[in-house]
Backbone of each chain as nested JSON, in Angstrom:
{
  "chains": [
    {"id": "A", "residues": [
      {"number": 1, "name": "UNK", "atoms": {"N": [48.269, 55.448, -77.646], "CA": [49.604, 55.793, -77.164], "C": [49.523, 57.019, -76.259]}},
      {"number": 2, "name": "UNK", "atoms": {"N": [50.25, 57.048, -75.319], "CA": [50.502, 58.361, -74.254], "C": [50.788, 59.389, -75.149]}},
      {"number": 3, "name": "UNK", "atoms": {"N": [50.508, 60.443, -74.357], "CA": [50.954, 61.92, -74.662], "C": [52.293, 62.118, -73.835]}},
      {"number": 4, "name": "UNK", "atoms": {"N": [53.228, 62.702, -74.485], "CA": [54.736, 63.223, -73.11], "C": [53.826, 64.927, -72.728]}},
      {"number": 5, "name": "UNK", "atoms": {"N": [53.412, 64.664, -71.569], "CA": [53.429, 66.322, -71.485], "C": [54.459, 66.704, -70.819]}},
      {"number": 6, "name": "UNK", "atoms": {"N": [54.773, 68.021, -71.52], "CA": [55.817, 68.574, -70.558], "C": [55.514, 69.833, -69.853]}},
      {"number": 7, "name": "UNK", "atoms": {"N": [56.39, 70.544, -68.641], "CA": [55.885, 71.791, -67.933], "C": [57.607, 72.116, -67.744]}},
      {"number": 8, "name": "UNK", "atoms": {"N": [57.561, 73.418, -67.718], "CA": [58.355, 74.126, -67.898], "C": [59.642, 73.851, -66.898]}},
      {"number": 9, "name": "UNK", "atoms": {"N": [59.195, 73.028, -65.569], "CA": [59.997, 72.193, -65.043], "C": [60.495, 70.402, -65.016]}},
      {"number": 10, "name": "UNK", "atoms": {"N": [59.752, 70.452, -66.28], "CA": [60.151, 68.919, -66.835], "C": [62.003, 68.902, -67.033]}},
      {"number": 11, "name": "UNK", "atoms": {"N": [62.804, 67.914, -66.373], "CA": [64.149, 67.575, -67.008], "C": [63.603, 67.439, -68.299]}},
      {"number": 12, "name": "UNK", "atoms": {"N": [64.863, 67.93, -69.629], "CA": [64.807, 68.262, -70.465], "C": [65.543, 66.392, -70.901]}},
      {"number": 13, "name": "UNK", "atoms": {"N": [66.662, 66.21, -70.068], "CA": [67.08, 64.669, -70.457], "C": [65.986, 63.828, -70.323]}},
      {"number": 14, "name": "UNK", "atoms": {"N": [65.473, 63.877, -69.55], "CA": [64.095, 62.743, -68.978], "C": [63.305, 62.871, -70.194]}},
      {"number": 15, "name": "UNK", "atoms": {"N": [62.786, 64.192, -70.428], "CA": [62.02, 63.768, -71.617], "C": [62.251, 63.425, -73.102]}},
      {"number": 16, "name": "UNK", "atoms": {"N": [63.781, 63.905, -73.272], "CA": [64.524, 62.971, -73.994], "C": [64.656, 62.062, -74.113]}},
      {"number": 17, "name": "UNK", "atoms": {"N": [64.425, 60.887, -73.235], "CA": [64.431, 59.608, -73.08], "C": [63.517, 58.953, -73.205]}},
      {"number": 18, "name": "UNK", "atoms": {"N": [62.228, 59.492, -72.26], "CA": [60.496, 59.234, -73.167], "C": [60.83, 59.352, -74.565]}},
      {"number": 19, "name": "UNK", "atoms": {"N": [60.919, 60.473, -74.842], "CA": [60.69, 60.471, -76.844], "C": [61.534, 59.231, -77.123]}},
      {"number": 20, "name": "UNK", "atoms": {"N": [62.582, 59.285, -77.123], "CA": [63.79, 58.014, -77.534], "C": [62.883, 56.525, -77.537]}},
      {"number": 21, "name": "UNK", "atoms": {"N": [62.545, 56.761, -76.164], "CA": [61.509, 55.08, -75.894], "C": [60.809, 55.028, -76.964]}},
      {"number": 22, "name": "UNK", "atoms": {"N": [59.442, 56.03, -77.264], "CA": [58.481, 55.451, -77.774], "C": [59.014, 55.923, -79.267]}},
      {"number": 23, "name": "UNK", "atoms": {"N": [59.567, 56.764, -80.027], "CA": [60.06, 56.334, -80.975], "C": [60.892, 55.347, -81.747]}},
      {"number": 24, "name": "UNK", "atoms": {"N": [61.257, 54.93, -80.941], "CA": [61.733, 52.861, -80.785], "C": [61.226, 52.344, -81.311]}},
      {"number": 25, "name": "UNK", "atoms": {"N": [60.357, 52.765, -80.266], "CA": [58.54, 51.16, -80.403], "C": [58.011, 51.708, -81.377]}},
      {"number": 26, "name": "UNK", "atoms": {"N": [57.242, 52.95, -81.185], "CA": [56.066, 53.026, -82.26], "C": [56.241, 53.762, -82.983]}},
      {"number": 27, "name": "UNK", "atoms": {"N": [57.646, 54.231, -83.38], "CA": [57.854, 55.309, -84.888], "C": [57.111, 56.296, -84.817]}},
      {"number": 28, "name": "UNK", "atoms": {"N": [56.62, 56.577, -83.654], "CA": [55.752, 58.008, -83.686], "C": [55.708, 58.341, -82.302]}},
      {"number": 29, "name": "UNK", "atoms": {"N": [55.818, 59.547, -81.485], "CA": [55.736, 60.223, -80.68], "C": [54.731, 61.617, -80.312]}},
      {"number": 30, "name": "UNK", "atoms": {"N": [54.295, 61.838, -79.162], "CA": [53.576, 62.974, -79.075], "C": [53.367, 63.894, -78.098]}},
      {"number": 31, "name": "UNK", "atoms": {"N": [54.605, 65.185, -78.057], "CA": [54.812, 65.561, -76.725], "C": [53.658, 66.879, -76.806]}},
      {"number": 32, "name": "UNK", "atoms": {"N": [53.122, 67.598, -75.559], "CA": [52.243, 68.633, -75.782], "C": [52.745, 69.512, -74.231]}},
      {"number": 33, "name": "UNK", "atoms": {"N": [52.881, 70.857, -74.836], "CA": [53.182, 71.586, -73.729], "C": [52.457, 73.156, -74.05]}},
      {"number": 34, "name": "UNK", "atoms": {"N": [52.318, 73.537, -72.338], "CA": [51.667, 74.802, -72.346], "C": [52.409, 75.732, -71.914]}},
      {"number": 35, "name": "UNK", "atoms": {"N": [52.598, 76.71, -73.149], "CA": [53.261, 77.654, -72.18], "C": [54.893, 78.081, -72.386]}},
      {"number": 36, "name": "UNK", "atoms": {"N": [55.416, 79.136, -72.394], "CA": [56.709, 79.024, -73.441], "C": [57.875, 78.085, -72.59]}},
      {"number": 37, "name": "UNK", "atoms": {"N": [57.491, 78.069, -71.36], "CA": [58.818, 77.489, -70.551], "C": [58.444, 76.229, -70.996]}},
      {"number": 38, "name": "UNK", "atoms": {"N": [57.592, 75.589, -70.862], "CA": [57.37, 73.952, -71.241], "C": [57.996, 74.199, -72.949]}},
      {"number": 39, "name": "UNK", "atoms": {"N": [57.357, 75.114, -73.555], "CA": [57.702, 74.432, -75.159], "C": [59.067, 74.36, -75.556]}},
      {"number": 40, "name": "UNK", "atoms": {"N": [59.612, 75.12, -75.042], "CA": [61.233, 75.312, -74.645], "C": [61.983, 74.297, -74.342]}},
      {"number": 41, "name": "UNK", "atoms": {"N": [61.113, 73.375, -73.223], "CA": [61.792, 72.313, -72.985], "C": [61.631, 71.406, -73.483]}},
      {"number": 42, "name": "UNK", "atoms": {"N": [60.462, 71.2, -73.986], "CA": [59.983, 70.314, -75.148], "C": [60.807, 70.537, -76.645]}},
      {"number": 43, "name": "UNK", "atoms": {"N": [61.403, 71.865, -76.712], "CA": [62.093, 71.251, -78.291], "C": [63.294, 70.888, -77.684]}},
      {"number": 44, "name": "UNK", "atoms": {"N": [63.949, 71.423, -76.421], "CA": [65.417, 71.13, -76.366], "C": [65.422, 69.608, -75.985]}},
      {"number": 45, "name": "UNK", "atoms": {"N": [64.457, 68.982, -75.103], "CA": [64.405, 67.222, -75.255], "C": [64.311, 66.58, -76.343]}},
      {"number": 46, "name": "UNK", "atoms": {"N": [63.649, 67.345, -78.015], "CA": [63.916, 66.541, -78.951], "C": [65.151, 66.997, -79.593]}},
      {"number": 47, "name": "UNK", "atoms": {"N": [65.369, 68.254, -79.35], "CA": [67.332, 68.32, -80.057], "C": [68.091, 66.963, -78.94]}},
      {"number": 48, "name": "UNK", "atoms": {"N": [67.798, 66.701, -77.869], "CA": [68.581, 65.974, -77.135], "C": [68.444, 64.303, -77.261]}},
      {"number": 49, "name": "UNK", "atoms": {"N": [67.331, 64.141, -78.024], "CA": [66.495, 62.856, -78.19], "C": [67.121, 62.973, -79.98]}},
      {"number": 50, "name": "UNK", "atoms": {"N": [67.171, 63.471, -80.762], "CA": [68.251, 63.35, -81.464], "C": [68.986, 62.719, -81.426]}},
      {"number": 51, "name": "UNK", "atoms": {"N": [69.402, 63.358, -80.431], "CA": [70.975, 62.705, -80.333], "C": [71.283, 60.771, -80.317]}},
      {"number": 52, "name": "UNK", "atoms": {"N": [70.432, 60.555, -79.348], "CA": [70.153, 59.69, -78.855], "C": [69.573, 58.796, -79.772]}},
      {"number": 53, "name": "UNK", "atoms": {"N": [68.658, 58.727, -80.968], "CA": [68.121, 58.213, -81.629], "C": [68.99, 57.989, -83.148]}},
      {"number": 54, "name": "UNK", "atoms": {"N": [69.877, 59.224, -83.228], "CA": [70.875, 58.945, -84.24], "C": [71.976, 57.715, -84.315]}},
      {"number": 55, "name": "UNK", "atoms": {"N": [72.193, 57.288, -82.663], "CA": [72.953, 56.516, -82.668], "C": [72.149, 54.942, -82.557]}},
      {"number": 56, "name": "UNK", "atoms": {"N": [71.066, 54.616, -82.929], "CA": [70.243, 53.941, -83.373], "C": [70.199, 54.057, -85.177]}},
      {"number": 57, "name": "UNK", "atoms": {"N": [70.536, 55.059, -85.525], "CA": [70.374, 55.213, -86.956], "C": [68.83, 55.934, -87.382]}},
      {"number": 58, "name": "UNK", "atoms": {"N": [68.545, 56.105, -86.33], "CA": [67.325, 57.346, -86.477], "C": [66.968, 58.437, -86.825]}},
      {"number": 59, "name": "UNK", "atoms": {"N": [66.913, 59.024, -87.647], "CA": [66.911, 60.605, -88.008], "C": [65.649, 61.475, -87.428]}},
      {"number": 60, "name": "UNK", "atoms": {"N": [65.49, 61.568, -86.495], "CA": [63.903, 62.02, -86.541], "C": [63.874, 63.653, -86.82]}},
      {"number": 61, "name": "UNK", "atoms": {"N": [62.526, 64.464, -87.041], "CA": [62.029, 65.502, -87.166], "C": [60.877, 65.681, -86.477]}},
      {"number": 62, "name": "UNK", "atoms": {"N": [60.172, 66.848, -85.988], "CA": [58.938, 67.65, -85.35], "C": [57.983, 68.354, -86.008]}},
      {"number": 63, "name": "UNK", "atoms": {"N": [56.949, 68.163, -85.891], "CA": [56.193, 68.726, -86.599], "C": [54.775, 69.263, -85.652]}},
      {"number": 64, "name": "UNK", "atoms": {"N": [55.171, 70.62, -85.574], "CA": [54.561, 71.766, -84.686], "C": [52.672, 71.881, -84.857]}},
      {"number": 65, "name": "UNK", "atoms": {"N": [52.259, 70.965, -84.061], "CA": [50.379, 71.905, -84.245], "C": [50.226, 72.927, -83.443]}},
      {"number": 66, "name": "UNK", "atoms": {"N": [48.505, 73.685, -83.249], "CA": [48.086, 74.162, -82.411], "C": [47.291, 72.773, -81.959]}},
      {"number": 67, "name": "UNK", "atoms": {"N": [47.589, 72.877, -80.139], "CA": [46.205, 71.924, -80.032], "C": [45.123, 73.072, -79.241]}},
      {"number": 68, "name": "UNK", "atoms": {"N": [43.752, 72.448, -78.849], "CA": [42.803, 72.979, -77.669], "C": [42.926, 72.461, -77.076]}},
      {"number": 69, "name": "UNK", "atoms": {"N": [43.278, 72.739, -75.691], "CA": [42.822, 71.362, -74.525], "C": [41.907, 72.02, -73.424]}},
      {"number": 70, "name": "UNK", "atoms": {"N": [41.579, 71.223, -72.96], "CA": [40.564, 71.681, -71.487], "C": [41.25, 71.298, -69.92]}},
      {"number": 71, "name": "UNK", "atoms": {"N": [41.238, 72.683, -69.093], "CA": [41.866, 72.453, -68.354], "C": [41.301, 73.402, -67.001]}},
      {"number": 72, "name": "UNK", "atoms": {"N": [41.024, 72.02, -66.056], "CA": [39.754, 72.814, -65.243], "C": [38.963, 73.768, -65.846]}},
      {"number": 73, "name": "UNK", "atoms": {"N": [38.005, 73.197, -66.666], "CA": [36.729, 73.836, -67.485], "C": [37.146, 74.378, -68.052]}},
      {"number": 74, "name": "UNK", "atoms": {"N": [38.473, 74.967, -68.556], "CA": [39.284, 76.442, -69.043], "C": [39.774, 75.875, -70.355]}},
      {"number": 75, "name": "UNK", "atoms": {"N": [39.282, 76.313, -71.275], "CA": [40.156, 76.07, -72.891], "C": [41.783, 76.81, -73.113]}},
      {"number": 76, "name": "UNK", "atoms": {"N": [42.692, 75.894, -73.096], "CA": [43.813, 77.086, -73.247], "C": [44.541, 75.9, -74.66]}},
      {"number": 77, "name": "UNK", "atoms": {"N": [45.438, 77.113, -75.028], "CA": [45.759, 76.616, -76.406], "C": [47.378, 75.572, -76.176]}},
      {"number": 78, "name": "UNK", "atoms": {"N": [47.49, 74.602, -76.687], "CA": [48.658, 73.938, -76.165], "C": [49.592, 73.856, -77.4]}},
      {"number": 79, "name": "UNK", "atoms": {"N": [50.942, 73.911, -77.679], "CA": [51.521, 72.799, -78.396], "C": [51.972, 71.581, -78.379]}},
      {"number": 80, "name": "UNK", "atoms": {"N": [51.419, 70.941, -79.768], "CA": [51.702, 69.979, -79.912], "C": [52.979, 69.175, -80.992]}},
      {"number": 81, "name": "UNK", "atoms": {"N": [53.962, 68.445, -80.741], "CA": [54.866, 68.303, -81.204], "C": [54.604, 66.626, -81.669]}},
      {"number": 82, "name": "UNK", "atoms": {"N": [54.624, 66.437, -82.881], "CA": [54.304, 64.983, -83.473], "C": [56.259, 64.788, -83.896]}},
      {"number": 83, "name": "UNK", "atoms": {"N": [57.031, 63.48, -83.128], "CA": [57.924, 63.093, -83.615], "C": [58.311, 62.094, -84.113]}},
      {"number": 84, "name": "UNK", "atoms": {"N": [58.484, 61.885, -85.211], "CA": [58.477, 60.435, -86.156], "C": [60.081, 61.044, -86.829]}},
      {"number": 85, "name": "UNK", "atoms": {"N": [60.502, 59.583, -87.415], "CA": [61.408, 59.417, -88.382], "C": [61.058, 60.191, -89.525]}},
      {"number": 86, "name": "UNK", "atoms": {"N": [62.149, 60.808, -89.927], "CA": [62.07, 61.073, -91.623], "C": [61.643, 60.376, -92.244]}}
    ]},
    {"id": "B", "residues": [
      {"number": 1, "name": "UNK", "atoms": {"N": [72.86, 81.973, -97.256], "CA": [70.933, 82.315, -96.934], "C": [71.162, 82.665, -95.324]}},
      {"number": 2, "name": "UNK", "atoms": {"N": [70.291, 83.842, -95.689], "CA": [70.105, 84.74, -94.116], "C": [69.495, 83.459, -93.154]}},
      {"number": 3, "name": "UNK", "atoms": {"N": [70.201, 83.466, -91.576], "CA": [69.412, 83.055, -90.51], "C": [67.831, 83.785, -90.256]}},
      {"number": 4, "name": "UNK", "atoms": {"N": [66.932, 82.999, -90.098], "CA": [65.788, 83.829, -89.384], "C": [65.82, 84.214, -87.881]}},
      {"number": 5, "name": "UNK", "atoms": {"N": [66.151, 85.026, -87.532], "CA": [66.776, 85.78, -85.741], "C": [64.992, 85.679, -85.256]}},
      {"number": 6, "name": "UNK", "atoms": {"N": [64.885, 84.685, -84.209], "CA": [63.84, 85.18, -83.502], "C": [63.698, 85.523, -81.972]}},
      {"number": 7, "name": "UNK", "atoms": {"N": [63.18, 86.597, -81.192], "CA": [62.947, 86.941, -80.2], "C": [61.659, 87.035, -79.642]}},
      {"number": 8, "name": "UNK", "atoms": {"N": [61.585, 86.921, -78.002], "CA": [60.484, 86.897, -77.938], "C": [59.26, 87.704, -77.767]}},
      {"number": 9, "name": "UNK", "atoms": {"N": [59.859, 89.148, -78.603], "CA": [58.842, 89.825, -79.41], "C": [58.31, 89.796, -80.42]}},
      {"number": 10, "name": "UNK", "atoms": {"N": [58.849, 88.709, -80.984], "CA": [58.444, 88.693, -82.964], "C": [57.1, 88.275, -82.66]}},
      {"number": 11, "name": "UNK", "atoms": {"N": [56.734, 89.045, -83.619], "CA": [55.253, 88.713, -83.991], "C": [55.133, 87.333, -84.96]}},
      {"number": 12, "name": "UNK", "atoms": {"N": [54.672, 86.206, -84.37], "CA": [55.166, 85.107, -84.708], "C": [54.002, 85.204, -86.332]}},
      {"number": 13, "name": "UNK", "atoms": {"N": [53.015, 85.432, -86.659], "CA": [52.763, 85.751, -87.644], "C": [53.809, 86.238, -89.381]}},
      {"number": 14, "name": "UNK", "atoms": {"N": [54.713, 86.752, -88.57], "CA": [55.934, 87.913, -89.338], "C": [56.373, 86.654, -89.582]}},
      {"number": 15, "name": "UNK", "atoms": {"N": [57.137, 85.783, -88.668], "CA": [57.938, 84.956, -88.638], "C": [57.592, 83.579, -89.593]}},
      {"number": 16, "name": "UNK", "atoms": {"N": [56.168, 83.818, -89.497], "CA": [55.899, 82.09, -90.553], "C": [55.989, 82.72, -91.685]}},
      {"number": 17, "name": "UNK", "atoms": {"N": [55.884, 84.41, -92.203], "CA": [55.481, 84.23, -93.484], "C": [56.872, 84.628, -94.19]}},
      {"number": 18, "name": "UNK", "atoms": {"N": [58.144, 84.74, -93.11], "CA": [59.489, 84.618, -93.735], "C": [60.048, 83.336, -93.846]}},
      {"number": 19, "name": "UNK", "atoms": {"N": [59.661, 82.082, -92.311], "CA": [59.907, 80.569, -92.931], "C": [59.176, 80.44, -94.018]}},
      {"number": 20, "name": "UNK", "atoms": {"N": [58.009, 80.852, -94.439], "CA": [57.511, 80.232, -95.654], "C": [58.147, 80.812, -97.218]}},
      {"number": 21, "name": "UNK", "atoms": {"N": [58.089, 82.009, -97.083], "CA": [58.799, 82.597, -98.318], "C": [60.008, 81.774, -98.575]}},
      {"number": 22, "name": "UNK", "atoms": {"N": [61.621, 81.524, -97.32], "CA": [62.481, 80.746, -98.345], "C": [62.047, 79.256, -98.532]}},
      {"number": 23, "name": "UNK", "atoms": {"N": [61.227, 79.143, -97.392], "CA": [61.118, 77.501, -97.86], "C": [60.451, 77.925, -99.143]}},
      {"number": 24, "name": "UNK", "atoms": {"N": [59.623, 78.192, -99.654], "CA": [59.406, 78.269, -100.907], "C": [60.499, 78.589, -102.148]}},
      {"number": 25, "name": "UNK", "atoms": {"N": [61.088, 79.235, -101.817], "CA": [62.186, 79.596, -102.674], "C": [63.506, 78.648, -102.63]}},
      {"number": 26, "name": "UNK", "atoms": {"N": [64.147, 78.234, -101.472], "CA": [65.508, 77.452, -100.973], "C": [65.084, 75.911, -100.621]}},
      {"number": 27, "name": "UNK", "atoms": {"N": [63.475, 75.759, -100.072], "CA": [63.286, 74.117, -99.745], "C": [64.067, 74.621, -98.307]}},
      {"number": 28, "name": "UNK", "atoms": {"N": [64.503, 75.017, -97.837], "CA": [65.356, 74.921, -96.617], "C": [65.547, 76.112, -96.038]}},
      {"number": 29, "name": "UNK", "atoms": {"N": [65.001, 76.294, -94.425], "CA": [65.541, 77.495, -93.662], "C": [65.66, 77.392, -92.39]}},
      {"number": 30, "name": "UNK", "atoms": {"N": [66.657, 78.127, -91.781], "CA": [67.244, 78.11, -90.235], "C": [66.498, 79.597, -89.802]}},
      {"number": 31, "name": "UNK", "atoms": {"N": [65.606, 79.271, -88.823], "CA": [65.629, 79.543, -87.325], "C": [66.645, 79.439, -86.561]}},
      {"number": 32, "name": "UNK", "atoms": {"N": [66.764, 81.072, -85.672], "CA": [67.324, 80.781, -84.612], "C": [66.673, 81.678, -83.47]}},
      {"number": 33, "name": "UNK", "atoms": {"N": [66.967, 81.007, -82.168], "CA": [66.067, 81.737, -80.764], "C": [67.178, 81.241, -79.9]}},
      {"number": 34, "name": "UNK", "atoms": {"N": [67.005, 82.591, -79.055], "CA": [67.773, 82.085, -77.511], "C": [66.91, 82.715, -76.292]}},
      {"number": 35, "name": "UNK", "atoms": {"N": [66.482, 81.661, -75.992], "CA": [65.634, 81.698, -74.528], "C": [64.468, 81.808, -74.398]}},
      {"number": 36, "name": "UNK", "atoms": {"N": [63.683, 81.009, -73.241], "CA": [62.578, 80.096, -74.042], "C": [61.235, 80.647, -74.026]}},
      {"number": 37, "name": "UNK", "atoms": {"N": [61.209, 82.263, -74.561], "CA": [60.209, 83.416, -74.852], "C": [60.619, 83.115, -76.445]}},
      {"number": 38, "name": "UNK", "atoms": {"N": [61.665, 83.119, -77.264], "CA": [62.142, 83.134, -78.039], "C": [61.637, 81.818, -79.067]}},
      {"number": 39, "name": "UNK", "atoms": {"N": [62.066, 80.746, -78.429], "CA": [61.813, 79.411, -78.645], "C": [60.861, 79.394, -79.01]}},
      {"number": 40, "name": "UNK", "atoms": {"N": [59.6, 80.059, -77.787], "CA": [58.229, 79.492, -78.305], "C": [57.571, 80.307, -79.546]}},
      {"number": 41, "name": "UNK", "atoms": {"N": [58.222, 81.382, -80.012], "CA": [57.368, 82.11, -81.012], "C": [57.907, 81.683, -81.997]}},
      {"number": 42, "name": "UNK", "atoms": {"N": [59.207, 81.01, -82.362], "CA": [59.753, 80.19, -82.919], "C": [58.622, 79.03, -83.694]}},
      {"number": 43, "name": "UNK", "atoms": {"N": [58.145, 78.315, -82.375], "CA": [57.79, 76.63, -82.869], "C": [56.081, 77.336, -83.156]}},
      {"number": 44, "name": "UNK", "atoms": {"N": [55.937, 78.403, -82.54], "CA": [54.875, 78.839, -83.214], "C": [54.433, 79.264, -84.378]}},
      {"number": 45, "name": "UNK", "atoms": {"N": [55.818, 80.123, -84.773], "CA": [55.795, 80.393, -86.423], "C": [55.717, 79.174, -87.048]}},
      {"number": 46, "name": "UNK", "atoms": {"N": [56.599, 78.58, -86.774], "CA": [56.634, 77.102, -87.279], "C": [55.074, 76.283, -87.877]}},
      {"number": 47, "name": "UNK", "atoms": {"N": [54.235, 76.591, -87.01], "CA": [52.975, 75.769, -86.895], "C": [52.63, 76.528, -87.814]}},
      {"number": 48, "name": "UNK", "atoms": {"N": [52.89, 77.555, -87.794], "CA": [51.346, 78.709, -88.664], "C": [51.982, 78.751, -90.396]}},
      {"number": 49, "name": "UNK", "atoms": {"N": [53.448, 78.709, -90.383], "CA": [54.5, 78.526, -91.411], "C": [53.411, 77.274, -92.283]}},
      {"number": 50, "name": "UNK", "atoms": {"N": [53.458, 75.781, -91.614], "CA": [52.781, 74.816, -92.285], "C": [51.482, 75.346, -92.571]}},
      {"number": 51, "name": "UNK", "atoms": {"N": [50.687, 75.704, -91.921], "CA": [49.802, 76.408, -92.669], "C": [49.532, 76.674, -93.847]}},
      {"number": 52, "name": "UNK", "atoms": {"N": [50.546, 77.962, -94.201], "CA": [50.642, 78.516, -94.916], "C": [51.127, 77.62, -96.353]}},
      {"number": 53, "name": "UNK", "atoms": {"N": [52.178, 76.669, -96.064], "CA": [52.638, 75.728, -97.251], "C": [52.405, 74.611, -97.394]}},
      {"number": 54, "name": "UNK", "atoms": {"N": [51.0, 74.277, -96.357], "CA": [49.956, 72.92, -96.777], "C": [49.284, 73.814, -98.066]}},
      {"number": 55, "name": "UNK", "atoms": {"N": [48.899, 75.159, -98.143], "CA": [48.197, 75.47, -99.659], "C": [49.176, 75.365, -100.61]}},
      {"number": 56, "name": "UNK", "atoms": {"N": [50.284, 75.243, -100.593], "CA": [51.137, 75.006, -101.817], "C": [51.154, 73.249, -101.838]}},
      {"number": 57, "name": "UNK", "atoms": {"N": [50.733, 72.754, -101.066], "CA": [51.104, 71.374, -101.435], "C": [52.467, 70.765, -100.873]}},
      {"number": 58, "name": "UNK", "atoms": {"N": [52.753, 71.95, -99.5], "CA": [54.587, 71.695, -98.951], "C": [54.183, 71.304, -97.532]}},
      {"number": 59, "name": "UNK", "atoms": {"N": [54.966, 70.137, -97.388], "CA": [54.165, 69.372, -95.861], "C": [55.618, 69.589, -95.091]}},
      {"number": 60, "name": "UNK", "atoms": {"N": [55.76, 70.679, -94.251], "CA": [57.2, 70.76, -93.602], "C": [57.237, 70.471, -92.243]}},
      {"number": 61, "name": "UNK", "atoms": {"N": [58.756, 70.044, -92.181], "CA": [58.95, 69.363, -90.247], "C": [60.045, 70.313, -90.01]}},
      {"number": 62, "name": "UNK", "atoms": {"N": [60.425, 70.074, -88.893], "CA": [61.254, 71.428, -88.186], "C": [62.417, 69.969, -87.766]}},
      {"number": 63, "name": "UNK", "atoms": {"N": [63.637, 70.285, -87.614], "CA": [64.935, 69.708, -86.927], "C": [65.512, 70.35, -86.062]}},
      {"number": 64, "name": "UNK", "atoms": {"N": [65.378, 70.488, -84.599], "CA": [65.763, 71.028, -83.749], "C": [67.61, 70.725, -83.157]}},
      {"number": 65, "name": "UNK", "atoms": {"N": [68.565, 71.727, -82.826], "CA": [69.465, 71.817, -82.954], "C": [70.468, 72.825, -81.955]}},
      {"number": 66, "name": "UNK", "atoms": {"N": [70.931, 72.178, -80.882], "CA": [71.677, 73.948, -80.217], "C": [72.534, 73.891, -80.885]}},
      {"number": 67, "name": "UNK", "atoms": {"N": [72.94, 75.252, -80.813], "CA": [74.357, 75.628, -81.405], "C": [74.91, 76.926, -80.614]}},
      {"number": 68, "name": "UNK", "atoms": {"N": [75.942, 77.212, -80.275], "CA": [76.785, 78.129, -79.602], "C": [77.141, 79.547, -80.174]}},
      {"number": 69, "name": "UNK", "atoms": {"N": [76.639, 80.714, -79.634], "CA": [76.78, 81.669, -80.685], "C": [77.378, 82.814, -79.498]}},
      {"number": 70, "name": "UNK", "atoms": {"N": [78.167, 83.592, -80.03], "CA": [78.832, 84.806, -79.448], "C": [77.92, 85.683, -79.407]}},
      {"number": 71, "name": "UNK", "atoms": {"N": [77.463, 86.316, -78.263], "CA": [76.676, 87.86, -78.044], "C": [77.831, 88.542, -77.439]}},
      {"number": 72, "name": "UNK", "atoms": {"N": [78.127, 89.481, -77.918], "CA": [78.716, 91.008, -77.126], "C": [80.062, 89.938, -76.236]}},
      {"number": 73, "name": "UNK", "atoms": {"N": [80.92, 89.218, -76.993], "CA": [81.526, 88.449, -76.119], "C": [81.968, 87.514, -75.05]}},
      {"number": 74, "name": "UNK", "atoms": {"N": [80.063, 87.064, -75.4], "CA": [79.742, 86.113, -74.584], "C": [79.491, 85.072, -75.592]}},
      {"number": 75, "name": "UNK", "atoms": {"N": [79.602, 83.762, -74.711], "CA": [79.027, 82.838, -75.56], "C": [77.421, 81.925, -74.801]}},
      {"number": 76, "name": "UNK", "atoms": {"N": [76.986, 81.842, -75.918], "CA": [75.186, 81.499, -75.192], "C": [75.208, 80.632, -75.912]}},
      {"number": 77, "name": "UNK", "atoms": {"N": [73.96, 79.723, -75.241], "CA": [73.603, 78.419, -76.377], "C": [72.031, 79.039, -77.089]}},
      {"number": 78, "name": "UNK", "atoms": {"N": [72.048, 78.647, -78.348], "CA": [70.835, 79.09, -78.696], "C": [69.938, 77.67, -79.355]}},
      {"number": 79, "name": "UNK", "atoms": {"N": [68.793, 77.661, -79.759], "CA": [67.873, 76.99, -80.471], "C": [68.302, 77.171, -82.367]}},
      {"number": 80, "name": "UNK", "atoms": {"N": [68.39, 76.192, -83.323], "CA": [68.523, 76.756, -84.368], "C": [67.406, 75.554, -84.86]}},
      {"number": 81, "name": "UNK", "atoms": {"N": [66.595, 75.848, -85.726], "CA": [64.96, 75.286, -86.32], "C": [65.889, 75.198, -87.36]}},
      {"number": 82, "name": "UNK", "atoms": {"N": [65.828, 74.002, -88.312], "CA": [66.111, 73.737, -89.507], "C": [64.255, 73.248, -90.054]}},
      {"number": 83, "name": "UNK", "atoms": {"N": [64.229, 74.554, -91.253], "CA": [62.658, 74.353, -91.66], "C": [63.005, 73.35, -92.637]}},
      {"number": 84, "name": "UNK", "atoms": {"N": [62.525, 71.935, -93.363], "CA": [62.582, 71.53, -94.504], "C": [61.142, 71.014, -94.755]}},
      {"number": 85, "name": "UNK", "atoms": {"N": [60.942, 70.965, -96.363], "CA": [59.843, 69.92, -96.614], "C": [60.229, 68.414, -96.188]}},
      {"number": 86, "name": "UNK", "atoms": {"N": [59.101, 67.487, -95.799], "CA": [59.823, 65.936, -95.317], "C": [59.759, 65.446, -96.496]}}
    ]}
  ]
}
């Protein structure tokens, strides 16, 4: 399954709507962002993907990692946001 | 039960080991952040929070949420983290 990455200029609806999609389909989601402006927008697309999924009868929740990623040879630390149903 | 106020000076360390204390005690605690320095030390406590209450045997997800709050007679939208065990 894809990763949603987001960047601090990601629409916050748009990626609301990714999450919405693949929590549909595959009851599990996985957005990853670097950086406080991305993570920012990354939780306010799942308060907004909420929304959106409630009226499906969806309840979902987030559940915050650290990831590593590599980025042009450069290790920087990312979050990662796993979103599934209750 | 007190809100947890976060800014984006908290030493996000500080911050997991106050989500973890009521979740230990209440099962349930609110985060709140406004603006997205704020946010991220937020979903960071958050991460380091599970940490801390995977050794108790407490597997917690975060519920992301705006809500509208008065500063100095203004009104702002803020972030509010609902901590629970799933």
């Amino acid at each position: 399954m894809d990763i949603i990455k987001v960047s601090a200029h990601s629409r916050s609806t748009a990626v609301a709507g990714a999450i919405a999609g693949i929590v549909r389909q595959h009851k599990h989601a996985e957005v990853q962002a670097i950086g406080a402006g991305a993570v920012n927008q990354a939780i306010k697309a799942t308060a907004i993907a909420r929304g959106y999924l409630e009226l499906d009868g969806i309840n979902i929740c987030c559940i915050p990692f650290f990831t590593e990623i590599q980025i042009e040879d450069q290790e920087r630390t990312a979050i990662k946001l796993v979103v599934e149903p209750r």
